[in-house]
C-alpha positions in Angstrom: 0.0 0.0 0.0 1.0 3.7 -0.8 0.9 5.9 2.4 0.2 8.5 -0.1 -3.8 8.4 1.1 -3.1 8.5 5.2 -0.3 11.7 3.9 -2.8 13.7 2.3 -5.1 13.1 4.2 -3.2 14.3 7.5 -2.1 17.1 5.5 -5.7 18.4 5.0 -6.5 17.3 8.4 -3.7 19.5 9.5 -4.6 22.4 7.5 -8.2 22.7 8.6 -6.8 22.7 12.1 -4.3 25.7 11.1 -7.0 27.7 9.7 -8.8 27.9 12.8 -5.5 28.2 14.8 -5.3 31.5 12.3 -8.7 32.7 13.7 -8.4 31.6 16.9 -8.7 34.1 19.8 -9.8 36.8 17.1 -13.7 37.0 17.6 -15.6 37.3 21.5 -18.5 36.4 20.3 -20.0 33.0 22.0 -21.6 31.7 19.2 -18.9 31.5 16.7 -19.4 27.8 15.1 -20.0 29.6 11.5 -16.8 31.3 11.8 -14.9 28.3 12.9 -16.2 26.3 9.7 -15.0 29.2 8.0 -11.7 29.3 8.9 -11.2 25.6 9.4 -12.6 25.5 5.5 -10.2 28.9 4.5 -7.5 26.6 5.9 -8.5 23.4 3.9 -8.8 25.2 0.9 -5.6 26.8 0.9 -3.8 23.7 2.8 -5.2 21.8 -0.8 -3.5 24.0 -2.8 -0.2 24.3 -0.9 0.0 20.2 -0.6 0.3 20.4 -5.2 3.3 21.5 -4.4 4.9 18.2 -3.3 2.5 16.4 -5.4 4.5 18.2 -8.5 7.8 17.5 -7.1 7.3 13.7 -6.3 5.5 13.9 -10.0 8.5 15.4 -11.3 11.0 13.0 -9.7 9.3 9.9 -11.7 9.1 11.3 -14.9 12.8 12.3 -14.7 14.1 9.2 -13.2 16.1 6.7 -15.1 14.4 3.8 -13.3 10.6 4.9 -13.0 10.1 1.8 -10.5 13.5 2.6 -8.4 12.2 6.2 -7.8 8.6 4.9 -6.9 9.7 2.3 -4.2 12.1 4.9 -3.0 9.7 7.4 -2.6 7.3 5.0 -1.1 9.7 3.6 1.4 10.3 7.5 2.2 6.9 7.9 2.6 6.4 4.9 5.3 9.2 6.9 6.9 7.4 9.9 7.0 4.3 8.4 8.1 5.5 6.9 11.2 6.6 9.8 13.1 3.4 12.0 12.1 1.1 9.4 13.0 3.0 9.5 16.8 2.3 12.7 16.7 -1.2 12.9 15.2 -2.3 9.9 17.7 -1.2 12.0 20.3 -3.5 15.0 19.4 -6.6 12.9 19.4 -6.0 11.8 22.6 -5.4 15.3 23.8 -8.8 16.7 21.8 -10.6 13.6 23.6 -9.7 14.2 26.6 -10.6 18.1 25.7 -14.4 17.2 24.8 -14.9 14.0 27.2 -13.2 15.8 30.5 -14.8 18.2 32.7 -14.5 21.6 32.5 -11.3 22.3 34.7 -9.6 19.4 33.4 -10.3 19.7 29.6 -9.1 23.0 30.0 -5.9 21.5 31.5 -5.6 18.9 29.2 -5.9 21.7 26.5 -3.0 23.7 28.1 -0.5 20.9 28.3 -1.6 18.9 25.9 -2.5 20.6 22.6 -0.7 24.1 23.1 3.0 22.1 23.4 1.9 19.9 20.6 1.2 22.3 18.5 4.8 24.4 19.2 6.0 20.9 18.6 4.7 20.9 14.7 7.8 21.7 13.3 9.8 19.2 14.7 7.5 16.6 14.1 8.1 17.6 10.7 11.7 17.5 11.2 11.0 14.0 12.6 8.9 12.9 9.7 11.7 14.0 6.7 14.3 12.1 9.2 12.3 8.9 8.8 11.9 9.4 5.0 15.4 9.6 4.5 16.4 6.6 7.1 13.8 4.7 6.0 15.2 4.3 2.7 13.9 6.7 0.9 16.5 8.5 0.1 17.3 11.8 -1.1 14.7 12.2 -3.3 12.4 11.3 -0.3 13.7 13.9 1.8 12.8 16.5 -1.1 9.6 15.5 -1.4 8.9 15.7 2.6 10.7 18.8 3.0 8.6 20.6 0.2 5.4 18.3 2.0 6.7 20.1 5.2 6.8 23.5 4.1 3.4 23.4 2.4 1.7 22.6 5.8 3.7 24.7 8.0 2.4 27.4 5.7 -1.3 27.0 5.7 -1.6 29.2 9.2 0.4 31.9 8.7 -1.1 32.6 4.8 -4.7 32.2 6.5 -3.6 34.8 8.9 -2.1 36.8 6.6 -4.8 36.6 4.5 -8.3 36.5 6.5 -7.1 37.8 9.8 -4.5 40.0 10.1 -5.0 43.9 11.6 -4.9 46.5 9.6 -2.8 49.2 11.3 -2.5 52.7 10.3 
């Protein structure tokens, strides 16, 4: 099987999360679901477009590779690799939005504060994690390119929501 599927779909998963993360904390209102769709779907949307970007290059690496099936089992052993480490980490922030909506009040809210807001300063590494295992899992260089362009598309969903939807205008 080709984690291709579980990658993308983390990678949307992940950008519908940093869209609201771009909205989050920007609105008082109590009822707020609509805008939470809205920025979870901003997110998506531009986390879909972001994620071509390694589609292309892993696309590009076949067509240019002397050995069309080398460069696919390389890429898909670099792609287990990747897996592993972000589905540690993506198992983990479940468990931390579970305990967040099955808790009581006081301790969702802790489980919130030292669960999800470390996890989510930890996103980066886990990335750095996830191109590690790509590349030691036999994927090689080529893998590493493709989850280091993979990497950079999702850690740039949140800040081009921001940017875009949700940053103040000063004067």
């Amino acid at each position: 099987m080709t984690p291709a599927a579980p990658l993308v779909t983390l990678g949307l998963v992940d950008a519908a999360f940093s869209g609201f993360r771009a909205y989050a904390g920007r609105d008082a209102r109590i009822r707020k679901r609509a805008a939470i769709v809205r920025s979870a779907l901003r997110g998506l949307a531009v986390g879909a477009v972001l994620l071509l970007a390694p589609a292309v290059t892993a696309g590009t690496v076949l067509l240019t590779a002397d050995d069309p099936a080398l460069a696919y089992a390389a890429l898909a052993a670099g792609g287990a690799g990747y897996l592993r480490p972000l589905a540690v980490y993506a198992t983990t922030v479940v468990l931390s939005l579970a305990a967040y909506f099955v808790l009581p009040f006081r301790v969702s809210t802790l489980a919130m504060v030292v669960g999800l807001g470390p996890l989510t300063l930890l996103r980066p590494l886990a990335i750095v994690a996830a191109c590690l295992g790509a590349l030691l899992n036999g994927g090689g260089f080529t893998s590493l390119l493709v989850g280091s362009v993979a990497g950079g598309a999702v850690l740039c969903v949140e800040p081009i929501v921001h940017r875009r939807w949700y940053a103040s205008v000063v004067h």
